[in-house]
Chimera marker file (.cmm) of the C-alpha trace (Angstrom):
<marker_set name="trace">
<marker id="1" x="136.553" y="8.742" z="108.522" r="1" g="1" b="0" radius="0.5"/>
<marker id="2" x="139.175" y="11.122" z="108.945" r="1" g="1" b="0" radius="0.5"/>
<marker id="3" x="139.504" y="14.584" z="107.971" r="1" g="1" b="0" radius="0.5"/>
<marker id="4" x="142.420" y="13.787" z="105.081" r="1" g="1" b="0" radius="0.5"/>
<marker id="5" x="140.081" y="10.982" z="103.426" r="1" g="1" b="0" radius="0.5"/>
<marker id="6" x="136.979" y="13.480" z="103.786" r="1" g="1" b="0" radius="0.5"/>
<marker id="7" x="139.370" y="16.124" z="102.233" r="1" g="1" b="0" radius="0.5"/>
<marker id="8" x="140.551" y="13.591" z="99.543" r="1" g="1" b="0" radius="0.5"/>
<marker id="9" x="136.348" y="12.635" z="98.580" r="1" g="1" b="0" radius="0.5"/>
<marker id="10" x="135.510" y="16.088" z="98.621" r="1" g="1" b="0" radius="0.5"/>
<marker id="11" x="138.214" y="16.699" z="95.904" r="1" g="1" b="0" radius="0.5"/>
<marker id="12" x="137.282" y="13.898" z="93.809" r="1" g="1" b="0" radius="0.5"/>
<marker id="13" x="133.831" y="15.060" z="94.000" r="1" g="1" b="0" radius="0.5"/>
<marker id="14" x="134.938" y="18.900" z="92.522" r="1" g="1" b="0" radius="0.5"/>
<marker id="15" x="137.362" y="16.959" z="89.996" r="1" g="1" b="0" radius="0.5"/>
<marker id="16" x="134.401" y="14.587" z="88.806" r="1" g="1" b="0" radius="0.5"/>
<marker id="17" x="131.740" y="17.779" z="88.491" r="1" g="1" b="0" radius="0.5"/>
<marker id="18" x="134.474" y="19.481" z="86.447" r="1" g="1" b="0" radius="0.5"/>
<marker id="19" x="135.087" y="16.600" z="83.903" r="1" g="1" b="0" radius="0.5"/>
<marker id="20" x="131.394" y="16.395" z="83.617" r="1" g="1" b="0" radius="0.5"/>
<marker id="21" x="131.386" y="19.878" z="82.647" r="1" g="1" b="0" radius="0.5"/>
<marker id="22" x="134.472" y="20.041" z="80.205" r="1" g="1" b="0" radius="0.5"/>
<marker id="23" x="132.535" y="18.884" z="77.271" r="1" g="1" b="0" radius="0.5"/>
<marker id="24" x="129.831" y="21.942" z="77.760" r="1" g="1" b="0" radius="0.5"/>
<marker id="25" x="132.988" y="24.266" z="77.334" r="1" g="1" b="0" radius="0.5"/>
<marker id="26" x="134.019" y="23.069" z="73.837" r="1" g="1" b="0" radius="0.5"/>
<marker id="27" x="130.683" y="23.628" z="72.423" r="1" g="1" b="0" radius="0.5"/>
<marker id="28" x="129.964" y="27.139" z="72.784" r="1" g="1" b="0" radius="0.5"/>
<marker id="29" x="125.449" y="26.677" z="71.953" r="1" g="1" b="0" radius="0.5"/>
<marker id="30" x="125.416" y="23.896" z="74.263" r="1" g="1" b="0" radius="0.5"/>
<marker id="31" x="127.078" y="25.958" z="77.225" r="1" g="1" b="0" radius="0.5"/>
<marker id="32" x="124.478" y="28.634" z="76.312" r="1" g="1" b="0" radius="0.5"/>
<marker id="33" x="122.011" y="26.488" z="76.467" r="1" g="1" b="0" radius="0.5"/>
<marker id="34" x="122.795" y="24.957" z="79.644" r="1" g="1" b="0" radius="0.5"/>
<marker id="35" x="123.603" y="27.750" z="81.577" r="1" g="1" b="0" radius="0.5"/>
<marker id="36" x="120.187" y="29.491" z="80.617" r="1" g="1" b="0" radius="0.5"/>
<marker id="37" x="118.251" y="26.442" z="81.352" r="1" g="1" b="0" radius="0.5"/>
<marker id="38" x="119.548" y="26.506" z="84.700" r="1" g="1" b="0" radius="0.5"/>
<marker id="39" x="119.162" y="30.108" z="85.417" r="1" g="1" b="0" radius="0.5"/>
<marker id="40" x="115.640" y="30.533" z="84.122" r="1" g="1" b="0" radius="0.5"/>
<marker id="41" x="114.147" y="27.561" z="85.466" r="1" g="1" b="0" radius="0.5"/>
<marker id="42" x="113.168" y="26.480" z="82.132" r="1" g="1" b="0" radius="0.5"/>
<marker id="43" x="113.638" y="22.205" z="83.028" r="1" g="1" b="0" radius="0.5"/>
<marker id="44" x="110.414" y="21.257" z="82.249" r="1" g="1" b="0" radius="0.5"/>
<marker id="45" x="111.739" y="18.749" z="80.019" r="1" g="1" b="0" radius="0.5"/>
<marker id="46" x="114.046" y="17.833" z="82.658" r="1" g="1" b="0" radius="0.5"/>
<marker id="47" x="110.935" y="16.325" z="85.173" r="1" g="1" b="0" radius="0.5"/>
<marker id="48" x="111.011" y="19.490" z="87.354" r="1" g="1" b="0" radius="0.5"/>
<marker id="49" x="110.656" y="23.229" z="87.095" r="1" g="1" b="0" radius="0.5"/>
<marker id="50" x="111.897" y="26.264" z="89.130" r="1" g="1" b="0" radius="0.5"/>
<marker id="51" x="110.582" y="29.814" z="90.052" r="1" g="1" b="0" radius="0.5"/>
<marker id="52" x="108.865" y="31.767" z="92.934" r="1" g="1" b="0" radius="0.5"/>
<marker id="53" x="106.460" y="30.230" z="94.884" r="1" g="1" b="0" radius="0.5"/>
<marker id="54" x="103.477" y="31.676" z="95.670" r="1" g="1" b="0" radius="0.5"/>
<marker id="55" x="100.376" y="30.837" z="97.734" r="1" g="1" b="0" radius="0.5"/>
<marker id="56" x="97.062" y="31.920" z="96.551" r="1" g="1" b="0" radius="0.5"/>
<marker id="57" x="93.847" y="32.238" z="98.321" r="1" g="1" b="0" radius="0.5"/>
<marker id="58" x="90.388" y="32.540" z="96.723" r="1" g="1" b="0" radius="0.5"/>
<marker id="59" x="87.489" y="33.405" z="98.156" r="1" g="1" b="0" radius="0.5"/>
<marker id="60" x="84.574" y="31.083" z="96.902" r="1" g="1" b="0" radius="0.5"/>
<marker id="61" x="80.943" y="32.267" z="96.561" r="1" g="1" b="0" radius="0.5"/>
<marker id="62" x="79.897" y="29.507" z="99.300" r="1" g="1" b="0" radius="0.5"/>
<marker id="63" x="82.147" y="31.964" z="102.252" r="1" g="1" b="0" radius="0.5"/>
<marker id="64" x="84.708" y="29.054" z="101.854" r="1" g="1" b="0" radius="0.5"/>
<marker id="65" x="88.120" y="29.299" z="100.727" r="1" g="1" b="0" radius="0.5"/>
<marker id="66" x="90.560" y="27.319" z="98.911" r="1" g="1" b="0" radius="0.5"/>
<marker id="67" x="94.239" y="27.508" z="98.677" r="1" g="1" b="0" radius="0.5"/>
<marker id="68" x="96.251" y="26.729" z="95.875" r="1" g="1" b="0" radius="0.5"/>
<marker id="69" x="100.217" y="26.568" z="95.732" r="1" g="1" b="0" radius="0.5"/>
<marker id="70" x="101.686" y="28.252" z="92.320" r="1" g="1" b="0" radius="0.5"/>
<marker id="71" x="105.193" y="28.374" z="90.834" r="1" g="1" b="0" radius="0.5"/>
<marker id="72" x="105.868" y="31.393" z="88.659" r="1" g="1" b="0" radius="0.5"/>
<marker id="73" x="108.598" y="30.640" z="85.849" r="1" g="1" b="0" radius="0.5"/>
<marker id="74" x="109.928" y="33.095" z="83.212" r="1" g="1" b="0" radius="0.5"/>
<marker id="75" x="107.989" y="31.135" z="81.078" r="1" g="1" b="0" radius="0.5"/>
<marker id="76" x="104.259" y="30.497" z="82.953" r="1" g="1" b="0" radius="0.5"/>
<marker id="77" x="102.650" y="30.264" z="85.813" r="1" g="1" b="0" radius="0.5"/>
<marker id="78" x="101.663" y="26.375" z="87.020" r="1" g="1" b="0" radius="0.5"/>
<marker id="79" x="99.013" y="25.666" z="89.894" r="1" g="1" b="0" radius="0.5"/>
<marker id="80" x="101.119" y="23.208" z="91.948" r="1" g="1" b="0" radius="0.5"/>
<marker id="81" x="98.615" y="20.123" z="92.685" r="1" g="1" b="0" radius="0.5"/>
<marker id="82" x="99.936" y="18.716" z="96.255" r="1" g="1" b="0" radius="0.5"/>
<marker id="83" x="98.182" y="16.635" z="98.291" r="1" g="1" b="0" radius="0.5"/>
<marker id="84" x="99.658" y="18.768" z="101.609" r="1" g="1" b="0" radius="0.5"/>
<marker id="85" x="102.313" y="20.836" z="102.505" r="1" g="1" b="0" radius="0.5"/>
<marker id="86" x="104.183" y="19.132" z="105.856" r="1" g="1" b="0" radius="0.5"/>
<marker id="87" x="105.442" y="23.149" z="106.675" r="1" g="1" b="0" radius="0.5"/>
<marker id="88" x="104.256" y="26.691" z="105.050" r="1" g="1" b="0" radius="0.5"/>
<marker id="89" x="106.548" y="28.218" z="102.546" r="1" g="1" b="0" radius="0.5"/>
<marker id="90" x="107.395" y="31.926" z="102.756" r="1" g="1" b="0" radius="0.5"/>
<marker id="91" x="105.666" y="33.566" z="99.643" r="1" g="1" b="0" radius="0.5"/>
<marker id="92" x="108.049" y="34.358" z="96.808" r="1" g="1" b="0" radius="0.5"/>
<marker id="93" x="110.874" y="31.804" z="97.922" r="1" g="1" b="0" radius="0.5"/>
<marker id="94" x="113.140" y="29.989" z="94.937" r="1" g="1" b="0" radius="0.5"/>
<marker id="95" x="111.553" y="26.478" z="94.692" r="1" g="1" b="0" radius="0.5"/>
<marker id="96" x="112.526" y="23.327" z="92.676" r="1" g="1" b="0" radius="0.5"/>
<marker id="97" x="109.140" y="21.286" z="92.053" r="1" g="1" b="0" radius="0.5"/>
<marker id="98" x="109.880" y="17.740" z="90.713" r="1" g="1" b="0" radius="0.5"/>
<marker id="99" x="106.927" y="16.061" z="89.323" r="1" g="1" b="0" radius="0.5"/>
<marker id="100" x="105.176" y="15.805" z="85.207" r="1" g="1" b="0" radius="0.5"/>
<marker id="101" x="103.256" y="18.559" z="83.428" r="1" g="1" b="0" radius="0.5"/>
<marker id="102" x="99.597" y="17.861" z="83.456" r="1" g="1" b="0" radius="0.5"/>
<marker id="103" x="97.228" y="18.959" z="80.383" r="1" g="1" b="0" radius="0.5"/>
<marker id="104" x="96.415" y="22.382" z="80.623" r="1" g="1" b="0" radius="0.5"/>
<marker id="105" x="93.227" y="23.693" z="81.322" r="1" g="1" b="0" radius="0.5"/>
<marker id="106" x="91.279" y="27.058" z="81.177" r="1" g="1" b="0" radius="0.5"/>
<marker id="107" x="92.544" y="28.140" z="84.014" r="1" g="1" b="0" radius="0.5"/>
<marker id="108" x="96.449" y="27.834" z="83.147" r="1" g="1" b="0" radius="0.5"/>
<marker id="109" x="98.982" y="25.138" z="83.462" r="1" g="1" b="0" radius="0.5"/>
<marker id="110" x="99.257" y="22.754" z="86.539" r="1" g="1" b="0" radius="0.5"/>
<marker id="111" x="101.920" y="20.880" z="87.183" r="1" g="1" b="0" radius="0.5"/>
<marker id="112" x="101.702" y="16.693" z="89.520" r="1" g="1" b="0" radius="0.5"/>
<marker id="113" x="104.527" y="17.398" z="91.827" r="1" g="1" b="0" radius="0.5"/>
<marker id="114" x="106.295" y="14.555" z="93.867" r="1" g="1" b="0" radius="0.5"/>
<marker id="115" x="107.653" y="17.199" z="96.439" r="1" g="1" b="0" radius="0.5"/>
<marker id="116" x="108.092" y="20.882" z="96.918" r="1" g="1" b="0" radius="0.5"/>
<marker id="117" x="111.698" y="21.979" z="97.619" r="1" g="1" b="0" radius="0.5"/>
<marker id="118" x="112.761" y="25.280" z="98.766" r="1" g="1" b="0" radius="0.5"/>
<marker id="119" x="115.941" y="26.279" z="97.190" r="1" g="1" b="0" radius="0.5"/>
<marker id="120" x="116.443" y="30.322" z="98.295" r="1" g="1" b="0" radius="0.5"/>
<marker id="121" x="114.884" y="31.919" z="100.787" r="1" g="1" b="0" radius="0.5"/>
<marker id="122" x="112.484" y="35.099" z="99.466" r="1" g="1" b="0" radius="0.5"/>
<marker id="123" x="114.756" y="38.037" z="98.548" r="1" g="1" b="0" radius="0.5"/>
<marker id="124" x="115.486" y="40.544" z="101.716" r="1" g="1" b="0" radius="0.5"/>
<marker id="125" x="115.386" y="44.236" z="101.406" r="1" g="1" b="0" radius="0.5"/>
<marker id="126" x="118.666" y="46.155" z="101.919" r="1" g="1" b="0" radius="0.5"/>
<marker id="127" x="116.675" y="49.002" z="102.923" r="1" g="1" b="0" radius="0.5"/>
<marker id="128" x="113.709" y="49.087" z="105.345" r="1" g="1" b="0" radius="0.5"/>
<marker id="129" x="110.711" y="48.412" z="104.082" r="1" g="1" b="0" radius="0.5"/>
<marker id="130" x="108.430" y="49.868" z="106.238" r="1" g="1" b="0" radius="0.5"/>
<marker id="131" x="107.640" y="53.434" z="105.196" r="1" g="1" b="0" radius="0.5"/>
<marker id="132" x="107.995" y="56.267" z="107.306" r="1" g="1" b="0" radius="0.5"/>
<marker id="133" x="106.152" y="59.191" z="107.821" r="1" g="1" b="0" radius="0.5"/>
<marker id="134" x="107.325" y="62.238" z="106.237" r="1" g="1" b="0" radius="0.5"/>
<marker id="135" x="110.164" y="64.333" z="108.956" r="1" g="1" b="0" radius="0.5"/>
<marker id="136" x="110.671" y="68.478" z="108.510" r="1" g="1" b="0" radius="0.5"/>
<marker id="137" x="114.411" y="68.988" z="109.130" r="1" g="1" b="0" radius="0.5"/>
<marker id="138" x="115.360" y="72.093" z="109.497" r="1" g="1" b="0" radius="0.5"/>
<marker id="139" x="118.501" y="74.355" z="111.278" r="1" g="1" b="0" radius="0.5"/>
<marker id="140" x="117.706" y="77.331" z="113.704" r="1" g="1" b="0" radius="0.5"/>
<marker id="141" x="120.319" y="79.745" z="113.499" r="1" g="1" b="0" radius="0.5"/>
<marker id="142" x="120.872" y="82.314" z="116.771" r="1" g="1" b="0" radius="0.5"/>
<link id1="1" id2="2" r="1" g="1" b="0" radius="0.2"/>
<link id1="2" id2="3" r="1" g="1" b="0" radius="0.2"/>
<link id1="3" id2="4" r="1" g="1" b="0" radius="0.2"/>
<link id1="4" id2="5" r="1" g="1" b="0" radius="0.2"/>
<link id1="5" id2="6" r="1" g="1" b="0" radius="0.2"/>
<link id1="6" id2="7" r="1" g="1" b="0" radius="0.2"/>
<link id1="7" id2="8" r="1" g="1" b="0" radius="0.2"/>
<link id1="8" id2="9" r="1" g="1" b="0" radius="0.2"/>
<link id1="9" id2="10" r="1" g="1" b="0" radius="0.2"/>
<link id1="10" id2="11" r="1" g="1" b="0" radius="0.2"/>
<link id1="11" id2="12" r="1" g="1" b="0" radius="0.2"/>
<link id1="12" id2="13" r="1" g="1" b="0" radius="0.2"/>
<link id1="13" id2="14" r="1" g="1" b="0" radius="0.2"/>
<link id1="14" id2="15" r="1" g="1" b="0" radius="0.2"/>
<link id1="15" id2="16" r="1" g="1" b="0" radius="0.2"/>
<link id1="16" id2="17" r="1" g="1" b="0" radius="0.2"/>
<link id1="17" id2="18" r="1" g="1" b="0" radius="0.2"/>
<link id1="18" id2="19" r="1" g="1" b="0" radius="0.2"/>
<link id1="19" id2="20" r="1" g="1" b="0" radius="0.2"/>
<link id1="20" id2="21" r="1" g="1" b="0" radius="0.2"/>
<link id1="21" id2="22" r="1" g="1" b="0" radius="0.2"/>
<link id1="22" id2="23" r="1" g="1" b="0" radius="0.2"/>
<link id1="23" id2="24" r="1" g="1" b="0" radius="0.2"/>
<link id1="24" id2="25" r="1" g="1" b="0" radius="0.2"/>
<link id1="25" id2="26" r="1" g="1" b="0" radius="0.2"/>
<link id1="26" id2="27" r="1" g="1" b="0" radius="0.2"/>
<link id1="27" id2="28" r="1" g="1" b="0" radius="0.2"/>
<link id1="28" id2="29" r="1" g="1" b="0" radius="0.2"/>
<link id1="29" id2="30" r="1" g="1" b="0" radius="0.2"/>
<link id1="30" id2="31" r="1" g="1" b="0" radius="0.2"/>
<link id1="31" id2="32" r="1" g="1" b="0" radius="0.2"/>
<link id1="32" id2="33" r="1" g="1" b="0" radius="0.2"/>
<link id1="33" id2="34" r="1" g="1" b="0" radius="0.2"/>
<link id1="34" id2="35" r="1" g="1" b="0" radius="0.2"/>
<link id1="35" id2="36" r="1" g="1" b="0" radius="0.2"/>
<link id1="36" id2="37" r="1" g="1" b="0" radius="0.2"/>
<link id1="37" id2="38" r="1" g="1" b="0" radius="0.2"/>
<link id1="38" id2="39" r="1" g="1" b="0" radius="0.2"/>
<link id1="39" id2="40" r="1" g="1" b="0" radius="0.2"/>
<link id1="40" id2="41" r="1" g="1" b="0" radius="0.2"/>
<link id1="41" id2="42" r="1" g="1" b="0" radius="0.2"/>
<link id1="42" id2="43" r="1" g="1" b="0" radius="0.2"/>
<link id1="43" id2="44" r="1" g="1" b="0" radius="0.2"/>
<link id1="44" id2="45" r="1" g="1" b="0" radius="0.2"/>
<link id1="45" id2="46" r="1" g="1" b="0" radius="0.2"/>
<link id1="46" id2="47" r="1" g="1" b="0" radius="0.2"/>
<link id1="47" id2="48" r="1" g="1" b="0" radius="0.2"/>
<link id1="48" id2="49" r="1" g="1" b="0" radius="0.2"/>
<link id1="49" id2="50" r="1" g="1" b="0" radius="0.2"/>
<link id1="50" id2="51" r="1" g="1" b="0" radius="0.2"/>
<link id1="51" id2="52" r="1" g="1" b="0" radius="0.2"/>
<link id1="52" id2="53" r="1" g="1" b="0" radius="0.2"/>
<link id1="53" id2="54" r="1" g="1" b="0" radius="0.2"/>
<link id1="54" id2="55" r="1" g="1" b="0" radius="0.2"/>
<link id1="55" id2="56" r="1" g="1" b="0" radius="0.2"/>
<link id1="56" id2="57" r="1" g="1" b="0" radius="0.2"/>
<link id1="57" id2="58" r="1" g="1" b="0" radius="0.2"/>
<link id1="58" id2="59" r="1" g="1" b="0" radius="0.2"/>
<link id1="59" id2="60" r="1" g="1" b="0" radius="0.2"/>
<link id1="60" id2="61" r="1" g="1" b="0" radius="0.2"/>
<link id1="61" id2="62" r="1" g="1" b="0" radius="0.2"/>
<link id1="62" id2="63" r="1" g="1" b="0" radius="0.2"/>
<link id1="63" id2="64" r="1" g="1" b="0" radius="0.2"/>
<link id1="64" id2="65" r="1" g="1" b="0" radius="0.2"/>
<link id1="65" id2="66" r="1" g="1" b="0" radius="0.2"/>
<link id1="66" id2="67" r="1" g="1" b="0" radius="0.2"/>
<link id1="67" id2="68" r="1" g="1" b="0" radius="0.2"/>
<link id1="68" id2="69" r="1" g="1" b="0" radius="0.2"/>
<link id1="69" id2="70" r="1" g="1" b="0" radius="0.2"/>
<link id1="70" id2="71" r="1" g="1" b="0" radius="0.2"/>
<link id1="71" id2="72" r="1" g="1" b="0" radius="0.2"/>
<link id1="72" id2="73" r="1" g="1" b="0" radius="0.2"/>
<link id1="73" id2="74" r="1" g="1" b="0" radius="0.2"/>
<link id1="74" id2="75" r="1" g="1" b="0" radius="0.2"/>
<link id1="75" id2="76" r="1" g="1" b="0" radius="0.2"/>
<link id1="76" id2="77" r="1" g="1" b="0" radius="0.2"/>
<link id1="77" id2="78" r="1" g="1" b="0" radius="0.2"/>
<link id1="78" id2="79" r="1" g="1" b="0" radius="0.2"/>
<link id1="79" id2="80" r="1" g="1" b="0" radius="0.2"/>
<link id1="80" id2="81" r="1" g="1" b="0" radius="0.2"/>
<link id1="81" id2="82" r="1" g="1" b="0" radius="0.2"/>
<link id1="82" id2="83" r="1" g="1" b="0" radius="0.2"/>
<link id1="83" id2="84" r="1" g="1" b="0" radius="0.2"/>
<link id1="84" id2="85" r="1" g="1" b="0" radius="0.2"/>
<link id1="85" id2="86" r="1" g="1" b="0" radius="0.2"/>
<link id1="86" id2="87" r="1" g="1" b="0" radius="0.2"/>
<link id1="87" id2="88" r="1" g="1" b="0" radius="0.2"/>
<link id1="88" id2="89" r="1" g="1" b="0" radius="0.2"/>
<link id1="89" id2="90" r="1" g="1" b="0" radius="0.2"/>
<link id1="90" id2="91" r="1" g="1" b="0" radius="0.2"/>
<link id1="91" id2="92" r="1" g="1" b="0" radius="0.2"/>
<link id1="92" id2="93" r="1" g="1" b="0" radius="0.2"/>
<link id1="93" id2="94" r="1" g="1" b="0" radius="0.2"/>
<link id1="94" id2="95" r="1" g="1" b="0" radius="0.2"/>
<link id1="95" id2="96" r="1" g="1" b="0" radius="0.2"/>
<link id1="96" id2="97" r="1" g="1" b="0" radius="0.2"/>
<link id1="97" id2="98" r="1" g="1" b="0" radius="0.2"/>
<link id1="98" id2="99" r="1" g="1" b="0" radius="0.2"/>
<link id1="99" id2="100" r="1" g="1" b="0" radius="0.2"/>
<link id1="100" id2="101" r="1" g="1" b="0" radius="0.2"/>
<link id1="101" id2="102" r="1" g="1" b="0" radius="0.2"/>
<link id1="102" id2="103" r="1" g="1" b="0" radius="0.2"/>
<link id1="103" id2="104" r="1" g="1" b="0" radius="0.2"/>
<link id1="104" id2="105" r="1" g="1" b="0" radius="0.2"/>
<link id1="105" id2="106" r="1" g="1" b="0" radius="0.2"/>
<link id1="106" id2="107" r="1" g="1" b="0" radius="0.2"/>
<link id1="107" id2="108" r="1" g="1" b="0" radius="0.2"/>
<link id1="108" id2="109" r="1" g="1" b="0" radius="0.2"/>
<link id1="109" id2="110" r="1" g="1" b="0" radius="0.2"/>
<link id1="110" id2="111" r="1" g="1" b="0" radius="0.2"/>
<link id1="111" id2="112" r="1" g="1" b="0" radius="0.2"/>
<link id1="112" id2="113" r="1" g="1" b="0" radius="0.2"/>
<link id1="113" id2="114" r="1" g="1" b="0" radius="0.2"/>
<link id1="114" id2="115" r="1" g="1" b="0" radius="0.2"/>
<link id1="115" id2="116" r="1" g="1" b="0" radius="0.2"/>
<link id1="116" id2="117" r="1" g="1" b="0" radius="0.2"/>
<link id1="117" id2="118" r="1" g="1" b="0" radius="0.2"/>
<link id1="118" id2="119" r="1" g="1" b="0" radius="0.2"/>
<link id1="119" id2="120" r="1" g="1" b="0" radius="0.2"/>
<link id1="120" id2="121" r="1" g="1" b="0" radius="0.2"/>
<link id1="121" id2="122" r="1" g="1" b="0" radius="0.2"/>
<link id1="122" id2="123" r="1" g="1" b="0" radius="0.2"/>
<link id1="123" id2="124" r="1" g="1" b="0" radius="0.2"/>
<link id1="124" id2="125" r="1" g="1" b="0" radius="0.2"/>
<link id1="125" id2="126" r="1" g="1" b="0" radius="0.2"/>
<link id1="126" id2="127" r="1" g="1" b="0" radius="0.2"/>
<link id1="127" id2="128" r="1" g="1" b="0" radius="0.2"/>
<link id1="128" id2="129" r="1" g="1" b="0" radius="0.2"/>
<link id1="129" id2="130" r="1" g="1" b="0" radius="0.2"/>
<link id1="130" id2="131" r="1" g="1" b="0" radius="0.2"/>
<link id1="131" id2="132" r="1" g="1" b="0" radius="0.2"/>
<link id1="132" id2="133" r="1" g="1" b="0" radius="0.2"/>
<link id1="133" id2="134" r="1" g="1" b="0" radius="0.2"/>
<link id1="134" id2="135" r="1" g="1" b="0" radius="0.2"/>
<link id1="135" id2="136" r="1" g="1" b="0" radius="0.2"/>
<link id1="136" id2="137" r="1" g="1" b="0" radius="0.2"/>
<link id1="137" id2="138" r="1" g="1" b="0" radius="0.2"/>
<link id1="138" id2="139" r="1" g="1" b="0" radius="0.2"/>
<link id1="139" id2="140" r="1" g="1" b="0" radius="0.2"/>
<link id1="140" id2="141" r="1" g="1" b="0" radius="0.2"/>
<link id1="141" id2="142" r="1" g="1" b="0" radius="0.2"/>
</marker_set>
């Protein structure tokens, strides 16, 4: 394939996304509505949900321990039920998490995903993180 006809799909790819997306602009509610189900992570209905990942450990009265993989949405927090995870996760990274809603229990919401897919790296810090120990500056004048 050459680099014109690889040019010429990538186009018709951007052209087809942006018909799709014409009729969400006439309807001012249903562009709203879109645009905040995408950026909350609020898809349940959708099959899959979005949010930070995070990785729990608990300490069980045996000495064991169990870990549990979570996804925190503006909405809830849903224990992820996974048979394995093939690599670790950073804590706090954007994940997508296809799957169905189980019936909640005591505990909270959990959530039978199909996969676990990392969308966003955690957030960096612009700034170190590391704290530093206080420092006296000062000027000596002769």
């Amino acid at each position: 394939m050459s680099a014109r006809q690889s040019n010429r799909q990538t186009h018709l790819g951007l052209l087809g996304a942006c018909l799709l997306l014409l009729p969400l602009g006439c309807d001012q509610a249903l562009t709203d509505d879109a645009i905040d189900a995408l950026r909350d992570g609020s898809l349940v209905d959708g099959g899959a949900i979005e949010g930070r990942y995070e990785l729990r450990i608990a300490t069980l009265l045996d000495g064991g321990t169990r870990l549990s993989h979570h996804v925190k949405t503006p909405d809830q927090v849903y224990e992820i039920l996974l048979p394995e995870l093939a690599e670790p996760i950073e804590y706090d990274s954007w994940v997508r998490v296809p799957g169905a809603a189980l019936e909640p229990t005591p505990e909270g919401a959990r959530w039978d995903a199909d996969e676990l897919i990392v969308v966003a790296p955690p957030p960096q810090h612009a700034i170190d993180p590391a704290p530093r120990d206080p420092r006296r500056i000062g000027t000596v004048l002769v």
